[in-house]
mmCIF file of the C-alpha atoms, coordinates in Angstrom:
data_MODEL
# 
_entry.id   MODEL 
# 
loop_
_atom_site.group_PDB 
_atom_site.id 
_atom_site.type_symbol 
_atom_site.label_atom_id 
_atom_site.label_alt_id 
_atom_site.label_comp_id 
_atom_site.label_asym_id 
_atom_site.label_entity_id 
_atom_site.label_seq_id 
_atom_site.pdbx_PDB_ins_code 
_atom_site.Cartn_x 
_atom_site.Cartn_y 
_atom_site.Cartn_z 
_atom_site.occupancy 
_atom_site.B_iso_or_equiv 
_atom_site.pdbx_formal_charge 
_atom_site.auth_seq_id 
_atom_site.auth_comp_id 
_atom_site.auth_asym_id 
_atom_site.auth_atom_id 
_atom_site.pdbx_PDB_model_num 
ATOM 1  C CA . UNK A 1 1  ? -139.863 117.053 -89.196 1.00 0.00 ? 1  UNK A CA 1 
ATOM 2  C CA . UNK A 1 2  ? -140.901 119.393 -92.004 1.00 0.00 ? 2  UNK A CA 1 
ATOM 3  C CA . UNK A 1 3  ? -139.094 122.707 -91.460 1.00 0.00 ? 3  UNK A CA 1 
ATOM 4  C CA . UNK A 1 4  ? -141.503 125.804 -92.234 1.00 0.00 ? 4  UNK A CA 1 
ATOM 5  C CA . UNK A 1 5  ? -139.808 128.648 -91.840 1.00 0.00 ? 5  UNK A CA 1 
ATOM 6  C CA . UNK A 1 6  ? -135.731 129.607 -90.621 1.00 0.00 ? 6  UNK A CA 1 
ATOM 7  C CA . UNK A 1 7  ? -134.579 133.383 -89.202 1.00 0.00 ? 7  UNK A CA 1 
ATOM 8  C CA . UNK A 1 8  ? -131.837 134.482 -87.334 1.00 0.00 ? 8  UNK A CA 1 
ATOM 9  C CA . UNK A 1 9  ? -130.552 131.127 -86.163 1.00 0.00 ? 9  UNK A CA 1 
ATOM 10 C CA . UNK A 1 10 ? -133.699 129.863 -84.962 1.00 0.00 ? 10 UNK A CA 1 
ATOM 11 C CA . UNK A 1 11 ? -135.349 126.980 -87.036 1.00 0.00 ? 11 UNK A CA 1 
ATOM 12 C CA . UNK A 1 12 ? -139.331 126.416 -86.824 1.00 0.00 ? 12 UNK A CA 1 
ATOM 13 C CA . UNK A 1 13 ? -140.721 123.347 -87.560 1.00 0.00 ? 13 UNK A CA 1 
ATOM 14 C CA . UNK A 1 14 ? -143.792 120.957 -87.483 1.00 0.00 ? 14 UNK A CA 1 
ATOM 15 C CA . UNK A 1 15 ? -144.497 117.369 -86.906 1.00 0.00 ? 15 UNK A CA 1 
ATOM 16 C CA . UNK A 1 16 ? -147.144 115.573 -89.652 1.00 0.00 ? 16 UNK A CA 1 
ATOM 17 C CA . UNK A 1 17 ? -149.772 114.294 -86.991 1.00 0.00 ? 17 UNK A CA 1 
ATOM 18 C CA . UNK A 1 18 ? -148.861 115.527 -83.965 1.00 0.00 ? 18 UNK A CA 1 
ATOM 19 C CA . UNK A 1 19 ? -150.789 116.133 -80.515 1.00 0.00 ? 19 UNK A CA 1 
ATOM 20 C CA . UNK A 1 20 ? -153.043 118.435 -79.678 1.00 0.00 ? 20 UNK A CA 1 
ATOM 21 C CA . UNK A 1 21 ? -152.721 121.703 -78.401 1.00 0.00 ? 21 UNK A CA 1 
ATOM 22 C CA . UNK A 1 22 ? -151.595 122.979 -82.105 1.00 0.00 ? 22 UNK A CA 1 
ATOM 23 C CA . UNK A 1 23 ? -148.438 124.060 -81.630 1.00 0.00 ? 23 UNK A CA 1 
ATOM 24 C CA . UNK A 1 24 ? -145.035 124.316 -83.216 1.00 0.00 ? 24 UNK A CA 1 
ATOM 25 C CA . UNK A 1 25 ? -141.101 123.594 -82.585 1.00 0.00 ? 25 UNK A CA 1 
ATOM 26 C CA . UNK A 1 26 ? -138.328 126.014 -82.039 1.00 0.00 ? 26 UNK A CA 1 
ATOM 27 C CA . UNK A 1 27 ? -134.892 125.256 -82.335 1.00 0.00 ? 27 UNK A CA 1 
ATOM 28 C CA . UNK A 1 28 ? -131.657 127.551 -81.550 1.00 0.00 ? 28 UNK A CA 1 
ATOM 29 C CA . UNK A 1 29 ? -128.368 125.341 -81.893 1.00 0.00 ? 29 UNK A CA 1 
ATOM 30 C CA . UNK A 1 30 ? -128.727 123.022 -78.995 1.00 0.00 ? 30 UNK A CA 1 
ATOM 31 C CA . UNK A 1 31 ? -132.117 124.438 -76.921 1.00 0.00 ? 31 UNK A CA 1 
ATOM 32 C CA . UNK A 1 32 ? -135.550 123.737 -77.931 1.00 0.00 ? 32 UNK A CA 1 
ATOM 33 C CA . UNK A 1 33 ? -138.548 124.927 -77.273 1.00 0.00 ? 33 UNK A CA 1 
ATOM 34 C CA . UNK A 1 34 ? -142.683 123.780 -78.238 1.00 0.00 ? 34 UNK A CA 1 
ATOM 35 C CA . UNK A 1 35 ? -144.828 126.518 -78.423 1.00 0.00 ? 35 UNK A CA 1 
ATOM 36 C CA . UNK A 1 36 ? -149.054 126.752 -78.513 1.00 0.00 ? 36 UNK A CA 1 
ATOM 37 C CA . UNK A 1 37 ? -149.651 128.485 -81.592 1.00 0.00 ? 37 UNK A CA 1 
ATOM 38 C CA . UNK A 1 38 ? -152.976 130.500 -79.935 1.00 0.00 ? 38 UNK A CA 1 
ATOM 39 C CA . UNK A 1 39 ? -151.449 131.639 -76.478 1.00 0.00 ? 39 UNK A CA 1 
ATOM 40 C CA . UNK A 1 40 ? -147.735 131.540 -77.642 1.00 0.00 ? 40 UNK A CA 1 
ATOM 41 C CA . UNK A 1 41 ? -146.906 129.740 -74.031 1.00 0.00 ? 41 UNK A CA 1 
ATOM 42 C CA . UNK A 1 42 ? -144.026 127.552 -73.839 1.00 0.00 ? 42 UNK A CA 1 
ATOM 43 C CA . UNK A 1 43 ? -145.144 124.064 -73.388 1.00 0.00 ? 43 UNK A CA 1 
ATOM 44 C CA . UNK A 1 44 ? -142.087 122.195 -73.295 1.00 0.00 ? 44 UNK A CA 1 
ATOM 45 C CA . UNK A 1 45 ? -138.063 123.156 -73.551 1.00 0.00 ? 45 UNK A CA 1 
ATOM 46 C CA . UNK A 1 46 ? -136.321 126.692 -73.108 1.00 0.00 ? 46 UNK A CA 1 
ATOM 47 C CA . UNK A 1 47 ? -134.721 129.074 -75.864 1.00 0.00 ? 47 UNK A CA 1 
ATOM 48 C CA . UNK A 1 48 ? -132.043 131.309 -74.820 1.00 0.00 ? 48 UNK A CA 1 
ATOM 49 C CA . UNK A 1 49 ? -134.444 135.031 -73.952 1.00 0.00 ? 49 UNK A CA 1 
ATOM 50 C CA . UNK A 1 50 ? -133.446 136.996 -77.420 1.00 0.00 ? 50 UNK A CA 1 
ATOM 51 C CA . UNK A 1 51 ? -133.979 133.550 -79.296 1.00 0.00 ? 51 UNK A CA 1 
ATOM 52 C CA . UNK A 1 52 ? -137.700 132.911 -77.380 1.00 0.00 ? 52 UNK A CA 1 
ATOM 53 C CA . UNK A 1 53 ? -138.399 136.565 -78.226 1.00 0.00 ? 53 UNK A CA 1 
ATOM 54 C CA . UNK A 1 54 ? -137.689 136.796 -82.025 1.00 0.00 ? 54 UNK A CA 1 
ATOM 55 C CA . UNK A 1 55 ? -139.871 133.539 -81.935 1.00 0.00 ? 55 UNK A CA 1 
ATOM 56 C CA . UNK A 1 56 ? -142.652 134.855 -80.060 1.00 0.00 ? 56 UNK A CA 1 
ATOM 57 C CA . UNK A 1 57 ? -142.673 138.130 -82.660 1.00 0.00 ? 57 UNK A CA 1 
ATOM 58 C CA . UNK A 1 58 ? -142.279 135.675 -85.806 1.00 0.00 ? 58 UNK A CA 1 
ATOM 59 C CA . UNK A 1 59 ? -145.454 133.326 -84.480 1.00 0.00 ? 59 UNK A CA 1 
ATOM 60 C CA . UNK A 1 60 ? -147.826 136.834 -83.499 1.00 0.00 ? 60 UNK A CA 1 
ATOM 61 C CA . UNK A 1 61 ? -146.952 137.943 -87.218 1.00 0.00 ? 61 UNK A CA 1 
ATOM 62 C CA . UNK A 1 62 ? -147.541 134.516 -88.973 1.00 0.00 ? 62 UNK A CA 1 
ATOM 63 C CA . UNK A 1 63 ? -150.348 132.719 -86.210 1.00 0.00 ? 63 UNK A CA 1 
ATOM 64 C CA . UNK A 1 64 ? -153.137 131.873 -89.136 1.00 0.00 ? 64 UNK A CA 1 
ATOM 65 C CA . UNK A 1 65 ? -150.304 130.907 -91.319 1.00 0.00 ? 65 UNK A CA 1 
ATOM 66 C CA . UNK A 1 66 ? -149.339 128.177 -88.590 1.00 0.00 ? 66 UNK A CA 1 
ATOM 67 C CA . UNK A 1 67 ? -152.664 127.430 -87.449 1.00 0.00 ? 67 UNK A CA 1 
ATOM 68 C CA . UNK A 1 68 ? -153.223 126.284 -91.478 1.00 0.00 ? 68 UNK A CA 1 
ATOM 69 C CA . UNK A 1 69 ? -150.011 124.265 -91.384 1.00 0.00 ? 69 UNK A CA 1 
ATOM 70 C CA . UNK A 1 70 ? -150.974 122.645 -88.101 1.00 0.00 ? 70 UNK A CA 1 
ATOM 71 C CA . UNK A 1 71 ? -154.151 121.509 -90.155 1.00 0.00 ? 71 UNK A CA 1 
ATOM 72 C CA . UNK A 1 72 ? -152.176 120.448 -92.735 1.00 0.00 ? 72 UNK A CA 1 
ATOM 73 C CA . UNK A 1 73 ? -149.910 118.313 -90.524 1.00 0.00 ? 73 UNK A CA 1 
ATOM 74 C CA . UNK A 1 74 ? -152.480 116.707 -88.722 1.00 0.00 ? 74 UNK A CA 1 
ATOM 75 C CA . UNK A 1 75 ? -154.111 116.306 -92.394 1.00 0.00 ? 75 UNK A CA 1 
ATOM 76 C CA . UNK A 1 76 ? -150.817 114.817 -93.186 1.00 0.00 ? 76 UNK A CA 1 
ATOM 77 C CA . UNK A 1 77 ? -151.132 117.128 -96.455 1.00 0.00 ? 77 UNK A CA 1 
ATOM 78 C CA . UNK A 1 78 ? -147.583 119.142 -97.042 1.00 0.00 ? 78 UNK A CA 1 
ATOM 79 C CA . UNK A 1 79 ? -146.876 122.275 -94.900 1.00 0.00 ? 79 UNK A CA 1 
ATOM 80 C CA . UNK A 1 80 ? -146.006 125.939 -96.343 1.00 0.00 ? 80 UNK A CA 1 
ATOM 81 C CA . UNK A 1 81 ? -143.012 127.621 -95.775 1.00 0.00 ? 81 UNK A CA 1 
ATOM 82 C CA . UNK A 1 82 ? -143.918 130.950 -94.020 1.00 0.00 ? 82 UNK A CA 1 
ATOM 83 C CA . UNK A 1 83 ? -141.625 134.268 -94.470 1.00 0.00 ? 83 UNK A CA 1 
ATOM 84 C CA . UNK A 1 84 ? -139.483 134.327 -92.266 1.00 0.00 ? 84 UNK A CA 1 
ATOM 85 C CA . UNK A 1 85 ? -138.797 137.406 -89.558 1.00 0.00 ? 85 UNK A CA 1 
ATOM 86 C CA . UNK A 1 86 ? -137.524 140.639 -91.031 1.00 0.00 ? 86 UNK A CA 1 
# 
């Protein structure tokens, strides 16, 4: 799983040809978490709060960035790394 972008412990990734809704994968040590890129809603897993916040801030301030790399993985074409959170 192609990782796109790394910050504060937290480790964002993609899957080439995944399901549908677009969405992408959060990992902090041992929690994950899958998150729809357009509402930003958990849909499967748990981060730790200050983990699934710093996530949620990263994916408002880089959302066309993913939804391009979500159309790339399905596209099976290679994903960007986005910048991550400052």
């Amino acid at each position: 799983m192609p990782e796109i972008s790394r910050f504060y412990g937290i480790v964002i990734t993609m899957y080439f040809g995944d399901h549908n809704p677009p969405h992408f994968h959060a990992r902090y040590g041992d929690d994950k978490a899958e998150y729809d890129i357009r509402t930003l809603e958990i849909l499967a897993g748990s981060l730790p709060k200050r983990a699934h916040l710093l996530a949620v801030e990263w994916a408002l301030e880089h959302r066309d960035e993913l939804l391009k790399n979500w159309e790339r993985a399905v596209s099976m074409a290679a994903l960007e790394k986005i910048k991550p959170l400052d």
